[in-house]
C-alpha positions as CSV (number, residue, x, y, z in Angstrom):
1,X,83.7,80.5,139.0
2,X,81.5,78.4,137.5
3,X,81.9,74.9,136.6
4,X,80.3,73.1,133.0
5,X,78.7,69.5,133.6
6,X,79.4,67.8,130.8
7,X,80.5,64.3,130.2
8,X,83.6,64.0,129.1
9,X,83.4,60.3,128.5
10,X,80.6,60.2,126.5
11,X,80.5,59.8,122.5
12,X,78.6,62.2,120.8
13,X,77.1,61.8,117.3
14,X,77.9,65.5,115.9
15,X,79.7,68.7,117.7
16,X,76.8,71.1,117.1
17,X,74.0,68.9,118.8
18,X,77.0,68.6,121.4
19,X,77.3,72.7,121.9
20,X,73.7,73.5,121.5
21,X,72.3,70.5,123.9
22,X,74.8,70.1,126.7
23,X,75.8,74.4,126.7
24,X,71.8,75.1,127.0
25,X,71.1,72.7,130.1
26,X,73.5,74.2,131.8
27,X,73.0,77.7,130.9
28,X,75.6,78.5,128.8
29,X,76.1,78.6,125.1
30,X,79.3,77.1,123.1
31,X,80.4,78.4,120.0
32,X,83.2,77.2,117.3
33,X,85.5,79.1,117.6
34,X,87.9,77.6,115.4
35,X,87.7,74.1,113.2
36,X,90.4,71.8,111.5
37,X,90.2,69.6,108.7
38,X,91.8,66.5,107.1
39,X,92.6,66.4,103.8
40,X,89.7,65.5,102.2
41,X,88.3,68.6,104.6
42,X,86.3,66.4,106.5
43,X,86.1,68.5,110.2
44,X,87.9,66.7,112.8
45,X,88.9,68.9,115.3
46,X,86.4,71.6,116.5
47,X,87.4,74.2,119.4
48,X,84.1,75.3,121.5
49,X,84.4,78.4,123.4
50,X,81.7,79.9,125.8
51,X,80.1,83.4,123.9
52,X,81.3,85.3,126.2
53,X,85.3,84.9,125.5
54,X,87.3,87.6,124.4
55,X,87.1,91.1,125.3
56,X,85.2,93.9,124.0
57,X,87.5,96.3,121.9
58,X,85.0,98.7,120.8
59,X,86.1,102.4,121.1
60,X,84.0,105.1,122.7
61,X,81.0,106.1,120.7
62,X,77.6,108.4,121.4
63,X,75.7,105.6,121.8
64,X,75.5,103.6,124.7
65,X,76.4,100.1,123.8
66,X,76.6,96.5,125.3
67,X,78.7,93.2,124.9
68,X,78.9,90.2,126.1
69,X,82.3,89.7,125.9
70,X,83.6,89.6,129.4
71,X,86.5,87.5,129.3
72,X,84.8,84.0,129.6
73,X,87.9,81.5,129.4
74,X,86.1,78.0,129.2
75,X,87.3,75.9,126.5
76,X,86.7,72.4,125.2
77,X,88.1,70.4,122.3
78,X,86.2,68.0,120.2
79,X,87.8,65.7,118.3
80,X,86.6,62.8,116.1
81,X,87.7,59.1,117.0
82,X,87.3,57.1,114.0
83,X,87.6,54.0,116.6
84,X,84.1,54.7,118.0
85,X,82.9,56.4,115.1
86,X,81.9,59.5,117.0
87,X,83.0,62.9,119.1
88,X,85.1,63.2,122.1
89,X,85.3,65.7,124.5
90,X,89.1,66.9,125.8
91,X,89.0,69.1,128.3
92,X,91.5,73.1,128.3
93,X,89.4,75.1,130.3
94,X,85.8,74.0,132.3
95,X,85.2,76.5,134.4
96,X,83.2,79.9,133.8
97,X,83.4,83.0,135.3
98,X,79.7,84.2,135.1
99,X,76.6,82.6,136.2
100,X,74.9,80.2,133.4
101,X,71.7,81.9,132.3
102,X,68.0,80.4,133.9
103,X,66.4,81.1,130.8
104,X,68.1,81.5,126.9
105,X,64.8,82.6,124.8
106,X,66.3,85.7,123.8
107,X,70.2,84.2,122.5
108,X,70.4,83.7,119.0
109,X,72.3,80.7,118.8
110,X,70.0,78.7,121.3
111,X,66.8,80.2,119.0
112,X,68.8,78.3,115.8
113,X,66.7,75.1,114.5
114,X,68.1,72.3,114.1
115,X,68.2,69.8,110.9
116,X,65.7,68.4,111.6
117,X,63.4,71.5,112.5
118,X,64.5,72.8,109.3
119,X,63.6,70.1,107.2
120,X,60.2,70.2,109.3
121,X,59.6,73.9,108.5
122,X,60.1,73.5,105.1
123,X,57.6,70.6,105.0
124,X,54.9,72.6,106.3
125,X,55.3,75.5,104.3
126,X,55.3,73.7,101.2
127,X,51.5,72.4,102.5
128,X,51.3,76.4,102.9
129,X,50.9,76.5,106.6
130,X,51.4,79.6,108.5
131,X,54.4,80.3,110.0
132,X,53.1,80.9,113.2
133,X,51.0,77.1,112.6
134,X,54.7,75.9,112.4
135,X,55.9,77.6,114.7
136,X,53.1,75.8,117.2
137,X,53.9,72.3,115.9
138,X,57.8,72.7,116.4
139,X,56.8,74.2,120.1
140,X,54.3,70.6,120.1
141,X,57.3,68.4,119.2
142,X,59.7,69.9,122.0
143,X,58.5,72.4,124.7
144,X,61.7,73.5,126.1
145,X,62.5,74.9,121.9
146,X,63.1,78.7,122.3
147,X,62.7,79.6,118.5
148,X,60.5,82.5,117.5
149,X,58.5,83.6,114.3
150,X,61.4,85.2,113.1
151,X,63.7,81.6,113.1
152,X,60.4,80.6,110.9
153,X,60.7,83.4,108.5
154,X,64.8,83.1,108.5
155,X,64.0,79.2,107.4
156,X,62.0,80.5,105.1
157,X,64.3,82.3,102.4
């Protein structure tokens, strides 16, 4: 079993940057698995889950075929404090049972661009710069980014 360091004291500024940041350094990646909102339907309460909860319930089939659903029961809540004016961690569940990954270039959700890498792409395409130019300059701005060409094109449409 492994165990997720994250800081369960600190305030964070949104739930996303929160999943994406902290899951990635450690090797894991945290999804929402479930949200609740207030009544003006502003999110306040967001359940992250490692991707690999649940169990695979596919029947048998010709093909030969994978998941990555093995069970995974780490669990944290995050919910906003209006008193600091940002997220808190609560702990359910911090402890995996698979090794964290050395290396998350091929996971979907850690290729995602953020905000800001989205409003960036969109910059530079509107000076009609190649995607694989933008795809340089995000690499430029943050080395460890794991996006490919086909993040770019996704941004795109």
């Amino acid at each position: 079993m492994m165990k997720d360091r994250l800081l369960l004291s600190e305030v964070y500024s949104g739930v996303d940057e929160l999943a994406i940041a902290r899951g990635c350094e450690n090797g894991y990646v945290l999804v929402r698995r479930q949200s609740k909102t207030n009544e003006t339907g502003v999110v306040i309460k967001v359940w992250l889950k490692c991707d690999h909860w649940g169990v695979y319930k596919g029947e048998p089939k010709v093909r030969r075929t994978g998941s990555k659903k093995f069970g995974c029961e780490f669990e944290l809540i995050g919910k906003y404090e209006r008193s600091c004016g940002g997220w808190k961690l609560c702990e359910v569940n911090n402890e995996h049972n698979h090794q964290g990954a050395e290396k998350l270039g091929g996971h979907p959700y850690a290729m995602r661009l953020n905000e800001s890498k989205t409003h960036l792409v969109e910059q530079l395409s509107n000076q009609n710069m190649l995607p694989r130019d933008v795809l340089a300059a995000i690499k430029d701005q943050n080395p460890d980014n794991v996006s490919n060409l086909r993040s770019i094109y996704n941004c795109d449409n």
